[in-house]
C-alpha positions in Angstrom: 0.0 0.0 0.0 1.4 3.2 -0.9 2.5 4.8 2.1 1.2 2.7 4.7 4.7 0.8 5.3 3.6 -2.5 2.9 6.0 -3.4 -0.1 4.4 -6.1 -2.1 4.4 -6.4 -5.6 2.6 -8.4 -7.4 2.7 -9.8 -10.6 -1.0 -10.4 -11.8 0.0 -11.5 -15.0 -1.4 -10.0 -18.6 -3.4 -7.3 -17.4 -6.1 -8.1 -21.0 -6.6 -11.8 -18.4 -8.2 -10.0 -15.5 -12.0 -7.8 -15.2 -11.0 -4.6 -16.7 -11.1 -2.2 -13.6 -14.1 -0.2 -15.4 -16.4 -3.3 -14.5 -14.9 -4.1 -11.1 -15.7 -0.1 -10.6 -18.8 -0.2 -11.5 -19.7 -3.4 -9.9 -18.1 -2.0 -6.7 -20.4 1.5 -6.5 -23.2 0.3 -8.0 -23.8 -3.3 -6.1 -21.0 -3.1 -3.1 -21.7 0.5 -2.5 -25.3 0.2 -2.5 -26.2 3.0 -4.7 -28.5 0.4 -6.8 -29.2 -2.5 -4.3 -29.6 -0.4 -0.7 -27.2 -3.0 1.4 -24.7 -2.6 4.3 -22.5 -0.4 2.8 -25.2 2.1 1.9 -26.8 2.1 5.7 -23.1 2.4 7.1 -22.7 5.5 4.2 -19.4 3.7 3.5 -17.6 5.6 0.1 -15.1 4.4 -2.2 -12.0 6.7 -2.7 -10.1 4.8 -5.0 -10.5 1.4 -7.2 -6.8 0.8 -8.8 -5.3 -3.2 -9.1 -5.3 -5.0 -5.9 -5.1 -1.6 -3.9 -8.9 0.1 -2.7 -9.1 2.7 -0.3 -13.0 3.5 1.4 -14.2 5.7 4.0 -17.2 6.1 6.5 -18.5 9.0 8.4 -18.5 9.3 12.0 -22.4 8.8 12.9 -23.7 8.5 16.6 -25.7 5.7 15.2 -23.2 3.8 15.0 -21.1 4.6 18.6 -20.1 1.4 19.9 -19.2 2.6 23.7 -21.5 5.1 25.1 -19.1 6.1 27.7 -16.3 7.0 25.2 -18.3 7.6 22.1 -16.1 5.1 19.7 -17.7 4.1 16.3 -18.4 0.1 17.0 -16.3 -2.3 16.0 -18.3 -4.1 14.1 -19.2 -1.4 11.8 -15.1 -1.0 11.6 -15.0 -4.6 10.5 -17.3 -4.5 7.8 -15.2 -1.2 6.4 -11.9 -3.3 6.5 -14.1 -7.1 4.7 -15.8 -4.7 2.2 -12.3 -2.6 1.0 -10.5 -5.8 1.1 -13.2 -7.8 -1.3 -13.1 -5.0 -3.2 -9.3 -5.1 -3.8 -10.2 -9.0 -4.1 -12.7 -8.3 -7.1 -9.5 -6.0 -8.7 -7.5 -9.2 -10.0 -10.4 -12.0 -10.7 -10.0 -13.1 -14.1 -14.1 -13.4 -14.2 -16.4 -10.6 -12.7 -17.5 -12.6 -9.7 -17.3 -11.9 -6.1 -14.6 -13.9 -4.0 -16.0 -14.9 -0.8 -14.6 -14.0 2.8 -13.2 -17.4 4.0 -11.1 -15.7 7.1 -10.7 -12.0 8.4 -8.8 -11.4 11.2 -9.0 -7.8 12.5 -6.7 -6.3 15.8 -7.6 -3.2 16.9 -4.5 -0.9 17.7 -5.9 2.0 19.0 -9.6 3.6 19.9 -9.5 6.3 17.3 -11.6 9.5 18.5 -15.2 9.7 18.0 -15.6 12.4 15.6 -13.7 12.0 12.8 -14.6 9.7 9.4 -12.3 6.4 9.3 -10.6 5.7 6.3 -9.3 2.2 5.7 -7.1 0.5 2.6 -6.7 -2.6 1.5 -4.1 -4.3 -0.7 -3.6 -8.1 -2.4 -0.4 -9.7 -1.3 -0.5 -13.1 -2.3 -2.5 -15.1 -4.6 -2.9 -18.7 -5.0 -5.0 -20.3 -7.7 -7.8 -20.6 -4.9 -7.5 -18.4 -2.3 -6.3 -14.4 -3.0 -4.3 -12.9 0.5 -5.3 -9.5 1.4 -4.1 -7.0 4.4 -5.3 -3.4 5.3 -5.7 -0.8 7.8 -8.2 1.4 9.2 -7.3 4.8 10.4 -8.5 8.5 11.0 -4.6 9.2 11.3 -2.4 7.5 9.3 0.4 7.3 11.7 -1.6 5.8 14.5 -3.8 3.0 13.1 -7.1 2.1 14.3 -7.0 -1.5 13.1 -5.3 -3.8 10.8 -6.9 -6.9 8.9 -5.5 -9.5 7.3 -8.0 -11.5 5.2 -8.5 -14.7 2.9 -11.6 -14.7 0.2 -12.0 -17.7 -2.0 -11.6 -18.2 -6.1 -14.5 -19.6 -6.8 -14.8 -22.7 -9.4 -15.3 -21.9 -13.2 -19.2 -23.7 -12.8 -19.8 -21.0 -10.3 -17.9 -18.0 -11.1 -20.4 -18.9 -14.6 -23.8 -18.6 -12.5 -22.2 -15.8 -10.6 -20.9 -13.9 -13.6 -24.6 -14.2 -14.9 -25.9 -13.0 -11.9 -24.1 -10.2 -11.9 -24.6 -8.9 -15.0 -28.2 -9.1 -14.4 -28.1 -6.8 -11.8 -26.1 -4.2 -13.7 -28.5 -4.6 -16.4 -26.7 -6.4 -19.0 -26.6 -9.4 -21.5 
């Protein structure tokens, strides 16, 4: 991840073999951002900052709905969570040779700090390995970069051809095409 202290590069191969990144865009703020299919993301007002190759950076407002600790007035952790598994199957979706989703098999989050409880929480998430089953993601949440909220480190699953198919169909059906 640019800046956040990570180094990995990978090679995803010929760029023409993967979902150009104007379809994983629009799948991502259409469907995952709930702008067309109200959802999670929409109720938390999660946004997407940037879409690029294996690297996605979101953010969600501050909202007293969603205060986790009455006494402190922290944002949940829950809500925190579901930033970090959405921006990291996001980056996920960014090197899929099929448009598909890739399903969360493990997510592992550690919360660092308590962040304050007034500012939006950003969070980025970048691919660091992939296996020709499983795709290795890790991220961070902040409101200040140099004192993290949380980190993730997360697993989703390549799904089979047979059902990357149904999926693939299921998906353009939602974005209204053929």
């Amino acid at each position: 991840m640019s800046g956040s202290g990570f180094n990995s590069k990978i090679d995803y191969g010929d760029e023409s073999d993967l979902v150009p990144m104007a379809e994983v865009r629009e799948l991502c703020y259409k469907v995952l951002g709930g702008l067309e299919i109200p959802n999670h993301v929409s109720q938390l007002k999660m946004e997407y900052d940037r879409i690029d190759r294996g690297d996605v950076v979101m953010k969600m407002p501050f909202q007293e709905s969603l205060i986790g600790n009455p006494i402190n007035g922290v944002m949940h952790g829950g809500a925190i969570t579901t930033l970090l598994d959405t921006c990291c199957g996001a980056a996920a979706l960014s090197v899929l040779k099929d448009l598909s989703f890739a399903p969360t098999l493990d997510l592992r989050v550690d919360y660092l700090s308590r962040g304050d409880n007034q500012s939006e929480i950003w969070a980025q998430a970048e691919i660091y390995r992939l296996t020709d089953s499983i795709i290795f993601a890790r991220g961070i949440a902040y409101q200040n970069r140099e004192k993290p909220v949380a980190q993730v480190h997360a697993n989703f699953a390549r799904l089979s051809p047979k059902h990357t198919a149904v999926m693939k169909e299921s998906i353009y059906a939602i974005l209204g095409r053929e």
